[in-house]
C-alpha positions, -999 to +999 in steps of 0.1 A: +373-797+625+372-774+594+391-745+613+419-776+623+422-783+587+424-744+581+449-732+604+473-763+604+468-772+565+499-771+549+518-734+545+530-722+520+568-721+519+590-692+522+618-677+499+642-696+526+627-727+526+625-728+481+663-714+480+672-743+504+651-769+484+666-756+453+702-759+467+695-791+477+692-806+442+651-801+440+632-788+415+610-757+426+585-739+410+588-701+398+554-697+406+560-706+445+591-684+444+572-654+427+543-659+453+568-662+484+590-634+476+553-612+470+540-622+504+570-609+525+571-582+503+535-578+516+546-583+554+574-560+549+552-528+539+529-512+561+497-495+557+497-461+557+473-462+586+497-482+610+525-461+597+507-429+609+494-448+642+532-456+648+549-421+645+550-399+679+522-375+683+535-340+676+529-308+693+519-282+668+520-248+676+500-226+653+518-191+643+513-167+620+535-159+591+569-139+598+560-105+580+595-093+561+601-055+557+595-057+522+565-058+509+555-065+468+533-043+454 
């Protein structure tokens, strides 16, 4: 019953849903707004870790240096 209460409690609202209540005539809180805009934010960035995960695999083929004709003494 808890886990009910949990996972279908109410959600918090998005920047969508507060710019449409605001539109509408309604009062809304900065607070929400500041917290909404900060979680998709959130969702929008990845971790490093799934960025790396994400990008193709690449080949590396180790060689050595070019030497130039020129050396510094």
């Amino acid at each position: 019953m808890i886990d009910g209460i949990i996972n279908n409690g109410p959600k918090e609202p998005t920047v969508a849903q507060l710019e449409q209540q605001a539109r509408s005539g309604q009062p809304i809180s900065l607070m929400d707004l500041a917290a909404a805009v900060h979680r998709e934010e959130q969702d929008k960035r990845k971790s490093v870790v799934e960025q790396l995960h994400q990008q193709p695999k690449q080949e590396s083929k180790k060689t050595a240096p070019k030497k130039s004709a020129e050396r510094e003494l």
